[in-house]
C-alpha positions in Angstrom: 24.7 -9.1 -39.4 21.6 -11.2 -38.4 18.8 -8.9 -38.1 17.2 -8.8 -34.6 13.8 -10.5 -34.4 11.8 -7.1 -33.2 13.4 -5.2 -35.2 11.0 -2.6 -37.0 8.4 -3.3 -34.4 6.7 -0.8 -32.0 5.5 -2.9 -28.4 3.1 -1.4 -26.3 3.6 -2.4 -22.3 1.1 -1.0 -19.9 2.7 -1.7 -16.4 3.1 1.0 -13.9 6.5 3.1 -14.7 8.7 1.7 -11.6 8.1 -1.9 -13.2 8.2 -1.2 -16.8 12.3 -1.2 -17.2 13.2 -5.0 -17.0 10.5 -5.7 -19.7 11.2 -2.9 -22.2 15.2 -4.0 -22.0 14.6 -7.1 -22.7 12.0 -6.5 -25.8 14.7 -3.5 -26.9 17.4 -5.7 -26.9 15.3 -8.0 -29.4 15.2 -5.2 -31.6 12.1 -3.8 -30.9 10.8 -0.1 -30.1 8.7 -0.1 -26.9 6.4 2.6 -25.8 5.3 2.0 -21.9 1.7 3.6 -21.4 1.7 3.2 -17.7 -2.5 3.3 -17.2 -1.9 2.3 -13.3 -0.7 4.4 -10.5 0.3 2.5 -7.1 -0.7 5.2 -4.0 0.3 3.8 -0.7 -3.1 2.3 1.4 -3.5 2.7 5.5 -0.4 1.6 7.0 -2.2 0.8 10.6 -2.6 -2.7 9.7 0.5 -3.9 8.5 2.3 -2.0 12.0 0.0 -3.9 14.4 0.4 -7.4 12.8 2.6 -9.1 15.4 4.8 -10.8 12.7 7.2 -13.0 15.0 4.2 -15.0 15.5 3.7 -15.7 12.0 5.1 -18.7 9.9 5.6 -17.4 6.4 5.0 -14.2 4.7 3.8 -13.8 1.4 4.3 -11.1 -1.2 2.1 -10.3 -4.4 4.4 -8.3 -6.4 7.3 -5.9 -6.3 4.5 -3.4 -5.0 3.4 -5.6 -1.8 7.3 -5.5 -1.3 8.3 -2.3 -1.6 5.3 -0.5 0.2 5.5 -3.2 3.1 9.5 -2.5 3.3 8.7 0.9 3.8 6.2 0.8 6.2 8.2 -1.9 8.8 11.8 -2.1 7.9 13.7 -5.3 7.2 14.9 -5.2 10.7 11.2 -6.4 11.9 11.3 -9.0 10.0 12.2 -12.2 12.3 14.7 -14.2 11.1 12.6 -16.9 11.7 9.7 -15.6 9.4 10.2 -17.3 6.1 9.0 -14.8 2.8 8.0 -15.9 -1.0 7.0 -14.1 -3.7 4.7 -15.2 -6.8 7.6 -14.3 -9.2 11.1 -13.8 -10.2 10.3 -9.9 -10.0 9.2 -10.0 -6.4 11.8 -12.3 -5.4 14.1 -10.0 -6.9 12.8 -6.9 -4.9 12.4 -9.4 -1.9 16.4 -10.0 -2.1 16.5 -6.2 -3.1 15.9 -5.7 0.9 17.9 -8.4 2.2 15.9 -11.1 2.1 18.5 -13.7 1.3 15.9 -17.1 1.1 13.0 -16.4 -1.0 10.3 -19.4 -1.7 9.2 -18.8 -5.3 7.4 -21.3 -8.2 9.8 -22.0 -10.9 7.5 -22.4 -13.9 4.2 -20.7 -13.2 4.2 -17.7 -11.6 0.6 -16.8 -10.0 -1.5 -18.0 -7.0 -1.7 -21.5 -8.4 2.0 -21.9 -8.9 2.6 -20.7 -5.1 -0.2 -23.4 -4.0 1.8 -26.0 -5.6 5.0 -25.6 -3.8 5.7 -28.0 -0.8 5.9 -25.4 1.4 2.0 -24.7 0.8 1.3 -28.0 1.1 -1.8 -28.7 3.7 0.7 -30.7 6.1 2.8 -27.6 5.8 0.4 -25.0 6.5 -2.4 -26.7 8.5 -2.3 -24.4 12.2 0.7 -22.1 11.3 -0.1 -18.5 10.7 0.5 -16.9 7.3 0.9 -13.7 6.0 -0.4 -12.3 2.6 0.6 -9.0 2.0 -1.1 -7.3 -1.4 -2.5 -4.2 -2.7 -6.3 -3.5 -2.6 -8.5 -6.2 -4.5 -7.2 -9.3 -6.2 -7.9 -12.4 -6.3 -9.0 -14.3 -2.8 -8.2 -18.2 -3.9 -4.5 -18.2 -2.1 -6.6 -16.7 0.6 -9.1 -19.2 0.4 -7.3 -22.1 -0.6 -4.8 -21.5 2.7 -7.6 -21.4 4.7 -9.0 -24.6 3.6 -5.4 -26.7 4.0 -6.1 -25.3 7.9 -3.8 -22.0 8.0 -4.7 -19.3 10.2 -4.4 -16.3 6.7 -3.5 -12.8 8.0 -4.0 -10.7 4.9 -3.4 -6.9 4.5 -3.4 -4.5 1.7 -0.5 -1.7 2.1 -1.2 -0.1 -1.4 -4.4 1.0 -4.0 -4.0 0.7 -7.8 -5.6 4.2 -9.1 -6.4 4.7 -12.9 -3.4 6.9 -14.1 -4.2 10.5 -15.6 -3.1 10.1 -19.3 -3.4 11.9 -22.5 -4.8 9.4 -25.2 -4.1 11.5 -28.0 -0.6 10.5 -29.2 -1.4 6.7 -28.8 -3.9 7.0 -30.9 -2.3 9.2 -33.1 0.2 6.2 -33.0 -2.1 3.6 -33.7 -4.0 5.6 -36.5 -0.3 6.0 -38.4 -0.2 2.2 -37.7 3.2 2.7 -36.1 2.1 0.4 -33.1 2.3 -3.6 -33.9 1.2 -5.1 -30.0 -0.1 -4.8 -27.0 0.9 -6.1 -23.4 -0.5 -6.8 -20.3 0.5 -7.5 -17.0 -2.7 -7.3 -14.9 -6.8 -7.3 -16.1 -7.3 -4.7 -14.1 -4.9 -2.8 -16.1 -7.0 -3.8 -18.8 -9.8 -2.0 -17.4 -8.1 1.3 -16.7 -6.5 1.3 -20.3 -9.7 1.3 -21.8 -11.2 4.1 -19.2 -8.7 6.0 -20.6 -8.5 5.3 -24.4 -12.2 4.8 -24.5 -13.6 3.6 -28.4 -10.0 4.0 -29.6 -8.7 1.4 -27.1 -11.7 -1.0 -28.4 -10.4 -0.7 -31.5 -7.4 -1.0 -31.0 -8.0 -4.8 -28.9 -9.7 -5.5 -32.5 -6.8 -4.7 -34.6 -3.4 -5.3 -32.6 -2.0 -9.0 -31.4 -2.4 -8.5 -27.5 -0.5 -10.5 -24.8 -1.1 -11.5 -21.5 0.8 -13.7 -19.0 -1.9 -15.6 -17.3 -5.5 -17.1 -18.7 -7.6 -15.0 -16.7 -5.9 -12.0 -18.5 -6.6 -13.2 -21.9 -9.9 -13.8 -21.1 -10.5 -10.5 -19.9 -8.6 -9.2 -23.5 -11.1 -11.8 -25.1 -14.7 -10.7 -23.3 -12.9 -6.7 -24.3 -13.4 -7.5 -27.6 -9.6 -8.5 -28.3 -9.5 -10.6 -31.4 -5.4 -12.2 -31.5 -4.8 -12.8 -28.0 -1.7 -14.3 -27.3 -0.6 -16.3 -23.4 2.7 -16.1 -22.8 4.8 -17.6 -20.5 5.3 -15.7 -17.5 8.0 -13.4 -16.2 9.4 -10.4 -18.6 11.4 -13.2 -20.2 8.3 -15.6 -20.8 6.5 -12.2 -22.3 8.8 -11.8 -24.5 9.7 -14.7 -25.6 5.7 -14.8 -26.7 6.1 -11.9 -28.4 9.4 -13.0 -30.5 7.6 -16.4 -31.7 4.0 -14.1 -32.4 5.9 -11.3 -34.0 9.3 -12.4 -34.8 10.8 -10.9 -38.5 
């Protein structure tokens, strides 16, 4: 039997728990132990915003992440959504969700899945865009250039944020314990400011733990946040949980 390429290693993911499964089945079915250290909490934001936006008067709607969708779902229910109101999502995961709630026609990039991706569809496109009005729907923070760039191409930009990211409440001991055993053999992340919390939390062992572990990230920006950390083998993937691991495989791969 051909041995699976993960097999033996120990993968650290550090998304919030309700979006860690897809990941960690896909790097366990490679073989691989995973240990999710979930260093974000998502806590719902004011919901005032999101009920007053008239949304039959917007154009298209646009969705973050599985968060933006979930928390926006629950605060007004598919049934507000106009037919006519077109939705897209920056990813396979939040197209997923998206469809999750009955959303049967999702606009999503195929190959690179951030704001730059969603600029370059068609349906972004200045001709499209110029006078409609759009809706971005995020959590707190995050970058403003599909803001900004929408804005420019002559869209009237509704945004609103319907969730917070809060640093979790973790006990670094047994990670570190894990790292100093040298049981662990990577780290992943999905977001820099995930980045930021992990190392409120593990402090000088997270530090050095960036110094001695392969790290991966999805998207430049992250890996230059990993790199300005102090992260010495940091590793872009392609994104999506597939993409991740797929970096992962050819990085670490038996």
């Amino acid at each position: 039997m051909t041995e699976k390429p993960l097999a033996g290693r120990c993968i650290v993911t550090t998304r919030p728990a309700a979006q860690a499964d897809g990941l960690a089945s896909i790097l366990q079915d490679l073989g691989a132990t995973v240990l999710n250290f979930p260093v974000m909490t998502i806590a719902p934001a004011d919901p005032a915003p999101l009920r007053e936006i008239p949304l039959e008067t917007c154009t298209l709607a646009f969705f973050v992440s599985p968060n933006a969708v979930d928390r926006a779902l629950q605060i007004r229910p598919r049934a507000d959504w106009p037919a006519s109101l077109r939705v897209a999502a920056v990813g396979p995961a939040s197209a997923h969700a998206l469809g999750a709630h009955g959303f049967n026609e999702v606009l999503c990039p195929h190959d690179r899945f951030d704001s730059e991706g969603v600029l370059a569809l068609p349906e972004f496109s200045q001709q499209a865009v110029a006078g409609k009005r759009i809706l971005i729907v995020r959590g707190d923070g995050g970058r403003e250039l599909l803001t900004d760039t929408l804005a420019d191409r002559g869209a009237k930009v509704l945004t609103v944020s319907c969730y917070r990211r809060i640093c979790a409440t973790l006990d670094p001991l047994p990670l570190a314990a894990d790292f100093h055993a040298g049981k662990l053999s990577a780290l992943v992340f999905s977001a820099s400011q995930g980045l930021t919390f992990f190392l409120e939390i593990m402090g000088e062992k997270g530090l050095r733990m960036l110094r001695e572990l392969p790290t991966f990230a999805p998207h430049p920006r992250i890996c230059e946040a990993l790199r300005s950390a102090g992260a010495v083998r940091v590793v872009l993937t392609p994104g999506g949980d597939a993409g991740i691991a797929e970096g992962v495989v050819q990085t670490l791969k038996n």
